[in-house]
C-alpha positions as CSV (number, residue, x, y, z in Angstrom):
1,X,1.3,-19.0,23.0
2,X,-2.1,-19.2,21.5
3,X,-2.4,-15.3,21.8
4,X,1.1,-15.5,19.6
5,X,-1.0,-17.7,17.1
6,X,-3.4,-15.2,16.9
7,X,-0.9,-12.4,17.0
8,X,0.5,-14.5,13.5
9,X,-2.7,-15.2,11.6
10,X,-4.1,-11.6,11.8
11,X,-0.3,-10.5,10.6
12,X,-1.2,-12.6,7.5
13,X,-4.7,-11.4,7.1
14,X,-3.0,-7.9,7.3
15,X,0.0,-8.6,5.0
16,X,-3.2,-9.9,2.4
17,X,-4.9,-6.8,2.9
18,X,-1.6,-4.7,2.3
19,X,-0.9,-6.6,-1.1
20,X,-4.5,-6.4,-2.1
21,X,-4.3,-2.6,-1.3
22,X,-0.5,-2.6,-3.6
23,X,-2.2,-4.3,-6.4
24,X,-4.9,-1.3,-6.5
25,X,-2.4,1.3,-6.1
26,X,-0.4,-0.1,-8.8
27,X,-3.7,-0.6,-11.0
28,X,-5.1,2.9,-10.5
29,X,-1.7,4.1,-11.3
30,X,-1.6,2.4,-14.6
31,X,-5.2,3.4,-15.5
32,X,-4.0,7.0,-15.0
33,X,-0.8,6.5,-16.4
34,X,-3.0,5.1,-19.7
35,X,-5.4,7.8,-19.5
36,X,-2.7,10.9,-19.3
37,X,-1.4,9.2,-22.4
38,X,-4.3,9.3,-24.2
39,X,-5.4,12.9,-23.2
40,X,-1.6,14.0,-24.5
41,X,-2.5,12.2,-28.1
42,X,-5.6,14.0,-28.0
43,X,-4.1,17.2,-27.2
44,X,-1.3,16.6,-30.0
45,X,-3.3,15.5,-32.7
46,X,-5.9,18.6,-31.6
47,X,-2.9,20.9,-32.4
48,X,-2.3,19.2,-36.1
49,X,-6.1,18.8,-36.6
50,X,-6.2,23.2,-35.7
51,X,-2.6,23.2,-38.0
52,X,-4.0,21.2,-40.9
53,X,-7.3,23.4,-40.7
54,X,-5.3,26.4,-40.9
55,X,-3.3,25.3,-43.7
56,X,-6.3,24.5,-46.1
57,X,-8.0,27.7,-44.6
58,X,-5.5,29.8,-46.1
59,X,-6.1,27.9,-49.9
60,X,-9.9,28.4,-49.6
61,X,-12.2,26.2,-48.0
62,X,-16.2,25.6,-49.0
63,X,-19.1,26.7,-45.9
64,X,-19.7,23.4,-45.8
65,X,-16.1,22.2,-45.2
66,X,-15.8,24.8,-42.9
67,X,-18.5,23.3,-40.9
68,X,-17.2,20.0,-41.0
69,X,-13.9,21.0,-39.4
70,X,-15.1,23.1,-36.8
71,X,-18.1,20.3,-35.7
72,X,-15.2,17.9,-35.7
73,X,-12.7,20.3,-33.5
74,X,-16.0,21.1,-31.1
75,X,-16.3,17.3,-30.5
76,X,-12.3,16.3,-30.1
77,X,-12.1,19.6,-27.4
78,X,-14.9,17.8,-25.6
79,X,-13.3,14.6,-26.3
80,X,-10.7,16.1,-24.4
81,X,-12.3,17.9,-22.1
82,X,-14.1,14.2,-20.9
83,X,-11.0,12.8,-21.1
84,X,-9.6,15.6,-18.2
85,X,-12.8,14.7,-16.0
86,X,-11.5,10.9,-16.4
87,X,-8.2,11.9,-15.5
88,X,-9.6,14.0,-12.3
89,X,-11.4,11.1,-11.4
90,X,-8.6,8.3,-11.9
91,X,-6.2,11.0,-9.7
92,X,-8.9,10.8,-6.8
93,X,-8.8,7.2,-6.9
94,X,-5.4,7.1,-6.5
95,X,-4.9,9.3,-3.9
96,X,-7.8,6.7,-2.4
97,X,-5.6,3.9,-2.9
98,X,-2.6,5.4,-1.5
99,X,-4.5,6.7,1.6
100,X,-5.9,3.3,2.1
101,X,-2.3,1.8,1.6
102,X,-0.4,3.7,3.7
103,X,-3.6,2.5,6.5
104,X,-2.7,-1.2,5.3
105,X,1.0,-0.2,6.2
106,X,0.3,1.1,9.2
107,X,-1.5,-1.6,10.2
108,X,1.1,-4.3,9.6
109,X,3.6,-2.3,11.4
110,X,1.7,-2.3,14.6
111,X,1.0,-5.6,14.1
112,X,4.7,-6.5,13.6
113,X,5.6,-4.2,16.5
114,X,3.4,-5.9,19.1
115,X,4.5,-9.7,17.9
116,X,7.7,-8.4,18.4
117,X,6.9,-7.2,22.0
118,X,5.0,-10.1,23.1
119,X,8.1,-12.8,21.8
120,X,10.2,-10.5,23.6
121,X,7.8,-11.2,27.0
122,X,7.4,-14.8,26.6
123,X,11.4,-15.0,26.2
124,X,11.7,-13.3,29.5
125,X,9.0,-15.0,31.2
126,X,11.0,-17.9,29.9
127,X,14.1,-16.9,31.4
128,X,12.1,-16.1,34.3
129,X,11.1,-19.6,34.7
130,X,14.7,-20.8,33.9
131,X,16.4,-18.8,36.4
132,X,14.1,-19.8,39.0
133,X,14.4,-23.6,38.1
134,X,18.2,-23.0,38.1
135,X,18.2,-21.0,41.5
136,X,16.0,-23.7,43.6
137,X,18.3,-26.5,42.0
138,X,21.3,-25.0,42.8
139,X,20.1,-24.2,46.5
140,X,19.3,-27.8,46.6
141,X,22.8,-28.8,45.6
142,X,24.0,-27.0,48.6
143,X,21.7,-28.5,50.8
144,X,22.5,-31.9,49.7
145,X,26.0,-30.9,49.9
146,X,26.3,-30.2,53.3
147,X,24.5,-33.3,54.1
148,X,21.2,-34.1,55.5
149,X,22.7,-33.2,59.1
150,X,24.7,-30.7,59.1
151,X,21.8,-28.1,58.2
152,X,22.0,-26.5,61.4
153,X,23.8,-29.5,63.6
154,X,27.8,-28.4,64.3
């Protein structure tokens, strides 16, 4: 029984340790979930920033103006380029957290499987014990029955 106890409380620890892992699964998919976002808004307004920069190109632009535009493109392409890294990195940590989830999983499943196994023994050792007390009572009953002579006396 107290190896069942046991058995229970390290089920709960694990079932913690399997929510705690959910949670940053969940989290890291948000995080990366925000941060595609925000690389496909860069990307976007990259395209109308190039667009619009074509556009006045074509009515005449200054050197200076020029400059200005192409400075600003060379920092939103590394924007975007940091951005990708983040992305890379958020990804890792995802696969992390799923890795480490599907270990929490795992672990609760065993866990479950060998409660399971040991209720299973204890019921049978309990029947066990049943049976027997039913078997020596019942061979009593026919002892008694037969009176306390007639055990071997005709």
């Amino acid at each position: 029984m107290a190896e069942l106890r046991t058995l229970m409380l390290l089920l709960e620890q694990a079932e913690r340790e399997r929510d705690a892992a959910l949670a940053q699964c969940t989290e890291a998919q948000t995080r990366l979930g925000r941060a595609q976002a925000q690389i496909d808004d860069l990307r976007r307004f990259d395209g109308q920033y190039h667009q619009r920069w074509h556009n006045e190109g074509q009515s005449g632009l200054g050197i200076e103006t020029l400059r200005c535009y192409q400075s600003y493109g060379q920092r939103l392409l590394e924007a975007i380029g940091q951005q990708g890294q983040l992305i890379q990195h958020l990804d890792q940590r995802l696969q992390t957290c799923r890795a480490e989830l599907q270990a929490r999983e795992l672990r609760l499943a065993s866990l479950r499987k060998l409660i399971e196994r040991r209720q299973q023994e204890l019921l049978q050792k309990q029947e066990r014990q049943d049976q027997k007390i039913t078997d020596e009572w019942a061979a009593r009953s026919a002892l008694g029955a037969r009176g306390p002579h007639s055990a071997g006396h005709p």
